[in-house]
C-alpha positions in Angstrom: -29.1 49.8 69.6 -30.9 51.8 66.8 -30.9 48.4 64.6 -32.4 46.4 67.0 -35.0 48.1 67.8 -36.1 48.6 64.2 -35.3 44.6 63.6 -37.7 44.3 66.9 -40.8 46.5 65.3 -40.3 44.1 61.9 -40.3 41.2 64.2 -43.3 42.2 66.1 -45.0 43.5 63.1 -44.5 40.1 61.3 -45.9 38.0 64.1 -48.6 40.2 64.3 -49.5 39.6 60.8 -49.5 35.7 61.2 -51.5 35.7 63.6 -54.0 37.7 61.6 -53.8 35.5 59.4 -54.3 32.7 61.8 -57.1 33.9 63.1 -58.6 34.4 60.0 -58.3 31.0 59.4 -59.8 29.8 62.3 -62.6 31.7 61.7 -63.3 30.6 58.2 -62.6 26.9 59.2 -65.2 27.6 62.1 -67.7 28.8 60.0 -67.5 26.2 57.2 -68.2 24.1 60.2 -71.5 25.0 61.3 -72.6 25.4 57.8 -71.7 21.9 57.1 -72.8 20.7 60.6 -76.4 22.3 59.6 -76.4 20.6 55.9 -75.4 17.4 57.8 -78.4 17.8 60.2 -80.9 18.4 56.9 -79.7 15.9 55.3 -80.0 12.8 58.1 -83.6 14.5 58.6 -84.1 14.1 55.4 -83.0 10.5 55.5 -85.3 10.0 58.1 -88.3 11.5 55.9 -87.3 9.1 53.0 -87.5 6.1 54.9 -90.7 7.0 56.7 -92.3 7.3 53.1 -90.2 4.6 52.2 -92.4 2.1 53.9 -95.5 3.0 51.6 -94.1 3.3 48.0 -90.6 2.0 46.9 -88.7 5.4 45.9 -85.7 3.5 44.8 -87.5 2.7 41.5 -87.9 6.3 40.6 -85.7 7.8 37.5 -82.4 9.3 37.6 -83.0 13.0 38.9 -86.4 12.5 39.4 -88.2 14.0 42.4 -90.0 10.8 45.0 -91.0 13.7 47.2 -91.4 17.2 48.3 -92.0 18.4 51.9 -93.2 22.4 52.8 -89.2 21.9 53.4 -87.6 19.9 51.3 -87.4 18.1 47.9 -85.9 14.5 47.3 -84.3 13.3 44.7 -83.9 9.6 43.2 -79.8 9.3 42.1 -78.3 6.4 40.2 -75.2 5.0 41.0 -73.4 1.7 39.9 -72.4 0.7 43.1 -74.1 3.4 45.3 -77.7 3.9 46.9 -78.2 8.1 46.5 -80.9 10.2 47.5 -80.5 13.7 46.7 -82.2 16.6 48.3 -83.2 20.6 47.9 -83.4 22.3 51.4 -85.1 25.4 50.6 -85.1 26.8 54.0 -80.9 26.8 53.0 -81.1 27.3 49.9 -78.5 24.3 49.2 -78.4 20.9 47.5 -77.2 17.6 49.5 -76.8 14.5 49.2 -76.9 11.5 50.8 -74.6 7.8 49.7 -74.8 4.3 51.3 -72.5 1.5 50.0 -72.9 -2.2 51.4 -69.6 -3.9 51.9 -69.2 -7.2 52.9 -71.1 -8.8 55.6 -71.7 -5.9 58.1 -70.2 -3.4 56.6 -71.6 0.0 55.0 -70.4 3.5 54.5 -72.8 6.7 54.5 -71.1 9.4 53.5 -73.0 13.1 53.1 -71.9 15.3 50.6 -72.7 19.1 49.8 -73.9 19.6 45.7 -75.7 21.4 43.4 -78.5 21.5 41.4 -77.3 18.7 38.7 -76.0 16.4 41.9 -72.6 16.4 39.8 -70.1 17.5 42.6 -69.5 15.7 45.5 -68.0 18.1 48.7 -67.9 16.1 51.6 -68.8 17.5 54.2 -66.9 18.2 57.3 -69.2 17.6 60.7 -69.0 16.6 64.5 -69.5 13.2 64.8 -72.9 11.8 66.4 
């Protein structure tokens, strides 16, 4: 009886620990989350800026890494790409880089895709985010 009881405690103990662990996990995936959800929001905002401004100048023709704009908020970015559009942006009220990719397929098709980066726009995280 003795034996079981202590194989019980290790039992319980190790459950207890998994689900810790677990838990811990959650939480971690839950906060990456919202901070991608947030750099996702920036980012289309800033998508929205860029094409607003878009319509007066053409920022496409700007250098590699060169700046087309800067907002109270944010900072764009010109990025070449050989088979890419990229604009890349500075969200100082985050204090995190982002950027933003559209490729045109065939026909109808296109693919954005959002991305967290840094400062050299080198690094491409994608970012995980509830869908529209």
């Amino acid at each position: 009886m003795e034996s079981f009881l202590i194989v019980l405690v290790i039992a319980g103990a190790w459950y207890l620990w998994q689900r810790s662990r677990n838990v811990e996990r959650a939480k971690v995936a839950n906060e990456r989350l919202a901070k991608d959800n947030r750099l996702y929001d920036h980012i289309k905002a800033g998508m929205r800026e860029y094409h607003w401004r878009e319509r007066d100048q053409p920022l496409w023709r700007a250098k590699h890494g060169e700046m087309v704009f800067e907002t109270a908020h944010l900072q764009a970015f010109h990025l070449d790409h050989f088979v890419e559009s990229r604009v890349g942006f500075y969200f100082k009220d985050l204090d995190e880089y982002g950027m933003y990719s559209f490729f045109a397929g065939n026909g109808d098709d296109f693919i954005e895709s959002y991305y967290r980066t840094d400062s050299t726009f080198q690094k491409e995280g994608m970012l995980l985010h509830d869908e529209d």
